[in-house]
matplotlib code that plots the C-alpha trace (Angstrom):
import matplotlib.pyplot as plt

x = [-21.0, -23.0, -19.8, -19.9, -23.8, -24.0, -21.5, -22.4, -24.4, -26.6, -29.6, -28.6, -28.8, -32.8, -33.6, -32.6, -35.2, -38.1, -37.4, -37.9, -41.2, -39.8, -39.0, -35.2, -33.4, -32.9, -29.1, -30.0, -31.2, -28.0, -27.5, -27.2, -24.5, -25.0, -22.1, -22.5, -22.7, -21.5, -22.4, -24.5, -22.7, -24.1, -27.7, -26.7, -25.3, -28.0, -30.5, -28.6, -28.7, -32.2, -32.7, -30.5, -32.2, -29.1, -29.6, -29.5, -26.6, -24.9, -21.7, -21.0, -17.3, -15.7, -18.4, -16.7, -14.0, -15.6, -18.0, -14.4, -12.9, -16.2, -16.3, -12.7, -13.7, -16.9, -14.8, -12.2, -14.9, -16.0]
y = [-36.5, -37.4, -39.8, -41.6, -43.2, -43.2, -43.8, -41.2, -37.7, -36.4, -36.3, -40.4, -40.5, -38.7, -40.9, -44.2, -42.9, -42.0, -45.5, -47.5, -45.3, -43.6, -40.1, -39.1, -37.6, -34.3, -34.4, -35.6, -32.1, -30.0, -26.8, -23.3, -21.5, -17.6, -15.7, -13.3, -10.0, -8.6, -5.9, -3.1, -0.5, 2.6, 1.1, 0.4, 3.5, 5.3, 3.5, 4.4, 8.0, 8.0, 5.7, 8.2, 11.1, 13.7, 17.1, 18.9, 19.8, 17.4, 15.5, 12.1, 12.2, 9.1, 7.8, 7.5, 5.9, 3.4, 2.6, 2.3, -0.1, -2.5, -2.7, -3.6, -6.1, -7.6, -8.3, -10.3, -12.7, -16.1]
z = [-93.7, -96.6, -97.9, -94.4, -95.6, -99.4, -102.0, -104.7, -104.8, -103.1, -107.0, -106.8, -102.8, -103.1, -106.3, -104.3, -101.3, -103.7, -105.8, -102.8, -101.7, -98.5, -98.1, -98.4, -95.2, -94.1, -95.2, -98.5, -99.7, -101.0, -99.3, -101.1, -100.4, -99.8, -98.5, -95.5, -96.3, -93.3, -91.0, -92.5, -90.4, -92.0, -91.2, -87.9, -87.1, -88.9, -86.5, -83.3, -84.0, -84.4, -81.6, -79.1, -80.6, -81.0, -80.7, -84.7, -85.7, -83.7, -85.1, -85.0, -85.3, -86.7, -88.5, -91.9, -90.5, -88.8, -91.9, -93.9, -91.2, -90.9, -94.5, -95.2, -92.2, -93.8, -97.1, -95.0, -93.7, -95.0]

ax = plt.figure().add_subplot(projection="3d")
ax.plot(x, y, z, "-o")
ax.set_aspect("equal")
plt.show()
């Protein structure tokens, strides 16, 4: 979108702005990038338990499973 309005990068785009004395648009300022994560499953599931309160002692059966299959998950995300 940036190409559409300026011919050049973004550092020249901001410098042109500030040179003539007004304040550079919103889509001026570069963007970090930080890659999602994805789902913490084990704190989820951690917090469900103690939300629903089970009885001690009680199982959970197919948590490692599930933890394995949301992680392989995560990793396939973008």
């Amino acid at each position: 979108m940036l190409a559409k309005f300026f011919d050049g990068n973004a550092k020249q785009l901001i410098e042109k702005y500030k040179s003539e004395g007004k304040e550079p648009p919103w889509y001026a300022y570069p963007a970090l990038e930080k890659r999602w994560e994805g789902l913490p499953i084990a704190e989820i599931l951690d917090c469900e338990i103690d939300f629903i309160r089970l009885k001690p002692g009680s199982k959970v059966i197919g948590r490692e499973e599930l933890i394995k299959f949301v992680t392989e998950w995560n990793q396939q995300q973008k």
